[in-house]
C-alpha positions as CSV (number, residue, x, y, z in Angstrom):
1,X,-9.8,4.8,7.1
2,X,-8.2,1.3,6.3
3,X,-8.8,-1.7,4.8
4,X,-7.4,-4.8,4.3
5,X,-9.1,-7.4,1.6
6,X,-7.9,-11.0,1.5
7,X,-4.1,-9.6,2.5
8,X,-1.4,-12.4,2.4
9,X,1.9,-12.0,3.5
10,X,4.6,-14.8,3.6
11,X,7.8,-15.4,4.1
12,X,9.4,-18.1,1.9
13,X,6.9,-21.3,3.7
14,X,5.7,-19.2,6.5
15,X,2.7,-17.4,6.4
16,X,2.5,-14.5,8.7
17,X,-1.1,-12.5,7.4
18,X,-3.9,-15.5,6.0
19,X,-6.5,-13.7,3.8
20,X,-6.7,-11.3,6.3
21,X,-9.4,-8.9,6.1
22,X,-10.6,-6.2,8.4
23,X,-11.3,-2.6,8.8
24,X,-10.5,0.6,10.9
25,X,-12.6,3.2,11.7
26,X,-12.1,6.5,10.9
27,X,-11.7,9.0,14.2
28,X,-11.8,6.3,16.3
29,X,-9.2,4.3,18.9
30,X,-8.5,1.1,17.4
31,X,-6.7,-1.5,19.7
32,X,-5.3,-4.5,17.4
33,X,-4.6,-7.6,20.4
34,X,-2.7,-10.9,19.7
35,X,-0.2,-13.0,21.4
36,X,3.6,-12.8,20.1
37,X,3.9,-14.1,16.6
38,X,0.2,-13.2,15.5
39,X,0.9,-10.5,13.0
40,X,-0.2,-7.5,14.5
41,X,3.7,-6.4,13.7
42,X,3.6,-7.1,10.3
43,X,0.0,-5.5,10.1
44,X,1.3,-2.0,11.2
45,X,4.2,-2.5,8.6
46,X,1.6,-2.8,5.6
47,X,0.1,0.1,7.3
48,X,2.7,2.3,6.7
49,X,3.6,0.7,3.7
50,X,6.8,-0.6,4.5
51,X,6.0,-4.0,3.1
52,X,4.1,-5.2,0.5
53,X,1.3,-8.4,1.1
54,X,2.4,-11.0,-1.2
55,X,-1.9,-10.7,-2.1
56,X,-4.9,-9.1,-1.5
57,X,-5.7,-4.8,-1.2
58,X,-4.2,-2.4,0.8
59,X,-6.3,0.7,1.4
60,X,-5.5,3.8,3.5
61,X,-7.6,6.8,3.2
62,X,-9.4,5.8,-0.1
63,X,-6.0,4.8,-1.8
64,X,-4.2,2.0,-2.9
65,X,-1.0,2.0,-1.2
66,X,0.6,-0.7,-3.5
67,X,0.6,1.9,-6.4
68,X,3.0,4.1,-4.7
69,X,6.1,4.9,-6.3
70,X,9.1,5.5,-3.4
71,X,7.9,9.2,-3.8
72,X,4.6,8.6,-3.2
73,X,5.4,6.3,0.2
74,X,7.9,9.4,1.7
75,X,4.6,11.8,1.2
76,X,2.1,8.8,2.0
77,X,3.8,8.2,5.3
78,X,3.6,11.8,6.7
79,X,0.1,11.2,7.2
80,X,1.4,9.3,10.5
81,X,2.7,10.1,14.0
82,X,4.3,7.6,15.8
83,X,4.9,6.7,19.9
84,X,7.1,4.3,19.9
85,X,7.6,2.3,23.5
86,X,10.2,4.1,25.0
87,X,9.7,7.7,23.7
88,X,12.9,7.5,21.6
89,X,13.9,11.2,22.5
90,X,17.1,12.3,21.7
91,X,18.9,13.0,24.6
92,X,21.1,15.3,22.9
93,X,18.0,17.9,22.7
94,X,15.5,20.1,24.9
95,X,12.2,18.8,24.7
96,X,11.4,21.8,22.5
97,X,14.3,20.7,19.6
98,X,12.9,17.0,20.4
99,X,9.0,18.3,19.5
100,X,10.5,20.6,16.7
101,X,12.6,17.9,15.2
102,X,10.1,16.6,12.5
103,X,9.0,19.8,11.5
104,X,12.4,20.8,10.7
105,X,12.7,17.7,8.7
106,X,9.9,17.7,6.9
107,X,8.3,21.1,7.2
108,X,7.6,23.8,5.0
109,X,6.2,26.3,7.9
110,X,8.2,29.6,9.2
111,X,10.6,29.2,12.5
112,X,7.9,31.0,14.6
113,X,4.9,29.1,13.5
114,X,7.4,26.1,14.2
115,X,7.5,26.9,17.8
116,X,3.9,28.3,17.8
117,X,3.0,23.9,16.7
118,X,5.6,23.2,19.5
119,X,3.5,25.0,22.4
120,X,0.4,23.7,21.1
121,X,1.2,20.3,21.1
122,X,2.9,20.2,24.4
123,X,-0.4,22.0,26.1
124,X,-2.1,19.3,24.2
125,X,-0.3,16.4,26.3
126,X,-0.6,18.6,29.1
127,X,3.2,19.7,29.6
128,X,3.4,23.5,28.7
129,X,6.0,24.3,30.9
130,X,9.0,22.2,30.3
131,X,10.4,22.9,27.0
132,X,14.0,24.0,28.0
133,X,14.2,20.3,30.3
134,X,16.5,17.3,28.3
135,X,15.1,14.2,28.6
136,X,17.4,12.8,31.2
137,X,15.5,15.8,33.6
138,X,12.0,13.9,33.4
139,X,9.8,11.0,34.6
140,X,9.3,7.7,32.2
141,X,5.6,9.6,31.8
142,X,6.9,12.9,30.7
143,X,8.8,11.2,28.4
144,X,6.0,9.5,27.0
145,X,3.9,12.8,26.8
146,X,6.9,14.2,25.2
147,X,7.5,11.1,22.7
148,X,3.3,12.0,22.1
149,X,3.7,15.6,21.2
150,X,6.6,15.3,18.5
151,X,4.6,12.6,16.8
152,X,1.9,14.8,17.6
153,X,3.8,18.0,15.5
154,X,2.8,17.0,12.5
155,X,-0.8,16.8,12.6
156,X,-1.2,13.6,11.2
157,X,-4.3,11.9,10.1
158,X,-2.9,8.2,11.5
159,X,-1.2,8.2,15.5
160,X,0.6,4.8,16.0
161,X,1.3,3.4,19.5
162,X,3.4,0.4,19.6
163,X,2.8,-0.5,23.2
164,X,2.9,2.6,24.9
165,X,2.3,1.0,28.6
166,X,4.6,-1.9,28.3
167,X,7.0,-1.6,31.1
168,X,5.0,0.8,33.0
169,X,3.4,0.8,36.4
170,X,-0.6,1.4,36.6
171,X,-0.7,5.1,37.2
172,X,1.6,5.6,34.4
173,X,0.1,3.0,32.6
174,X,-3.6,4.8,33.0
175,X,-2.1,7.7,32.6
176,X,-1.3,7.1,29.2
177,X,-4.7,5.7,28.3
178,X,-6.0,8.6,29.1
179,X,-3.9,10.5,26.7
180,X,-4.8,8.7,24.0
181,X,-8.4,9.1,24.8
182,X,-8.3,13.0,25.2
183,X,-5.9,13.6,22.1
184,X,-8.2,12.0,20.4
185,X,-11.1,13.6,21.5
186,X,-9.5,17.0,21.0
187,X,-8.6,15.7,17.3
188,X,-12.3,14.3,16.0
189,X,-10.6,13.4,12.8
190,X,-7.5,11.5,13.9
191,X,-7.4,7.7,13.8
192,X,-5.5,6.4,16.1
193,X,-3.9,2.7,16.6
194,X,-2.7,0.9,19.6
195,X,-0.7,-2.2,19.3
196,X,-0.9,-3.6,22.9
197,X,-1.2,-6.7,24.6
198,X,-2.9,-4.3,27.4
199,X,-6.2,-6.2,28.1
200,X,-7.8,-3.7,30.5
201,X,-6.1,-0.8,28.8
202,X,-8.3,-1.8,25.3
203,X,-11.2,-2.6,27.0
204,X,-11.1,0.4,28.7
205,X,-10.1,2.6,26.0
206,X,-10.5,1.6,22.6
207,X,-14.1,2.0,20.8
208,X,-13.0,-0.7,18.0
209,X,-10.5,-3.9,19.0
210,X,-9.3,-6.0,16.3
211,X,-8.0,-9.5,17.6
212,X,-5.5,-11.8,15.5
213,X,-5.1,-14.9,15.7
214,X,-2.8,-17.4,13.0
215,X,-2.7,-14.3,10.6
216,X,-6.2,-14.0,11.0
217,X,-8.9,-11.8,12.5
218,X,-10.6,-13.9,15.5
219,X,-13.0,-11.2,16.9
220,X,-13.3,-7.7,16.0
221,X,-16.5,-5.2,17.6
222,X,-16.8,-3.0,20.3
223,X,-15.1,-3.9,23.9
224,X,-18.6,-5.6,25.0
225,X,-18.3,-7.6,22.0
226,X,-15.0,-8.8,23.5
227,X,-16.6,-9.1,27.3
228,X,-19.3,-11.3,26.6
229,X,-18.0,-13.3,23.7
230,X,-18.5,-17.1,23.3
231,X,-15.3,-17.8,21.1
232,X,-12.8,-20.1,22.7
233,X,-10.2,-18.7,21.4
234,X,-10.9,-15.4,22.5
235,X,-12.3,-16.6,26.0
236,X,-8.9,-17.8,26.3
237,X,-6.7,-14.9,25.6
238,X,-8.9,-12.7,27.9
239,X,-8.8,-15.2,31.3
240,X,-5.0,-15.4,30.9
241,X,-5.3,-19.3,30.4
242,X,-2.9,-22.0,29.5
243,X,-5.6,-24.3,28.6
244,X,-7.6,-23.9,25.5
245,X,-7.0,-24.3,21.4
246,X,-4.6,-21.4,21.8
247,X,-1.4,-22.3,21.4
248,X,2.1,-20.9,23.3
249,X,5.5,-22.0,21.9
C-alpha cells in the first residue's frame, strides 16, 4: 500500500528521515516503534502528504503523492480515517452528530444513508446503543470507540492511530488493541497504522512492525522477528534499558 524509496527530510541542518526506505502492507496492522525524536511523526506527515521529503519517492496506493496539486491532496487524503489520542469529540455534539460529522463535510450520500453509515459503524466498534449520549456522558473507552467510528464513517482505505493507548490503563489499553484487530478483520482491505510506543500492544497486535531509529529503519518483520532479534539497538529498546548504543537526551 506504501512505499518509501531513499525519502529524506530536513530541516535547515537537521535531518529528521535518512534515506529512509520501507514498506507497508496492504490489509494488514502496521505498528511503526521509535523513541521521541525518531521520525515516526514526520513519517505519518509524508503519509498523508502534509509534507514533502526534501528526496526520494512517496508512494501511496500505486501513486506518486508528490505530483498532487492542492486538489489532488483534499481528494488524496479522504482515503484516511484518523484516531487521534484523545478521541477529539466535540463535546458540543451527540455521538451520532460526532460519527455523522465527516460525512456531512465531505459527503455526497442522502441524510438517511448518512445515519444508515452511522449505525453501522457504531455496531462495528461495538456501541449500537448510545447515539443520543454527549461525550461528557461516557467512559475514556467509549470515547475512543466513538473517536474509532467517525474516522471509521468514511470507509477509508488508510486508519491512522496516533497512540491510541497512551494514557490508558490495561483493560482499556487491551481493549483498544482488540479493536484494531477486529475492525480490521471485519475490513480485509483496510490498512491500518499505529504509531505507539506500546511494546506489548505491537507485539501483540500488529502482523508487520516497522522500527526507526536516527531517521532510519532499524528492524522491520513480523513480531517474532522483533522477539528473537540479535540487533543491539533493537535488544535495547525492547528490555527498556539505559545501557546500550541507543541514545536518550
Amino acid at each position: 500500500m506504501i512505499y518509501f524509496e531513499h525519502v529524506t527530510k530536513t530541516f535547515g541542518k537537521k535531518t529528521v528521515l535518512d534515506d529512509l526506505s520501507l514498506h507497508i502492507p496492504k490489509g494488514k496492522i502496521t505498528f511503526i516503534l521509535g523513541k521521541s525524536g525518531e521520525g515516526k511523526s514526520v513519517t505519518i506527515k509524508h503519509i498523508m502528504g502534509l509534507m514533502k521529503p526534501t528526496a526520494g519517492k512517496i508512494m501511496v496506493d500505486g501513486e506518486d503523492i508528490s505530483l498532487f496539486d492542492q486538489h489532488g491532496l483534499m481528494a488524496y487524503r479522504k482515503k484516511f480515517g484518523m484516531l487521534f489520542q484523545h478521541a477529539a469529540l466535540f463535546d458540543s455534539l451527540s455521538v451520532c452528530e460526532n460519527v455523522i460529522f465527516p460525512l456531512k463535510e465531505h459527503g455526497t450520500m442522502p441524510l438517511v444513508e448518512m445515519h444508515e453509515r452511522v449505525d453501522e459503524v457504531l455496531e462495528m466498534v461495538g456501541l449500537p446503543e448510545i447515539k443520543q449520549k454527549f461525550p461528557n456522558q461516557l467512559s475514556i473507552g467509549e470515547k475512543k470507540r466513538v473517536g474509532l467510528a467517525r474516522a471509521l464513517a468514511m470507509a477509508p482505505k488508510i486508519m491512522l492511530y496516533d497512540e491510541p493507548t497512551t494514557g490508558m490503563d490495561p483493560l482499556v489499553s487491551e481493549m483498544i488493541d482488540e479493536l484494531i484487530t477486529e475492525v480490521n478483520a471485519g475490513n480485509p482491505e483496510l490498512t491500518s497504522i499505529v504509531i505507539s510506543h506500546d511494546l506489548k500492544a505491537a507485539l501483540a497486535t500488529a502482523e508487520n512492525i516497522i522500527m526507526l531509529y536516527k531517521g532510519k529503519v532499524a528492524l522491520t518483520g513480523i513480531p517474532d522477528d522483533f522477539r528473537h532479534s540479535h540487533d543491539a539497538v533493537v535488544r535495547q529498546f525492547f528490555s527498556g534499558r539505559v545501557e546500550g548504543p541507543m541514545e536518550f537526551l
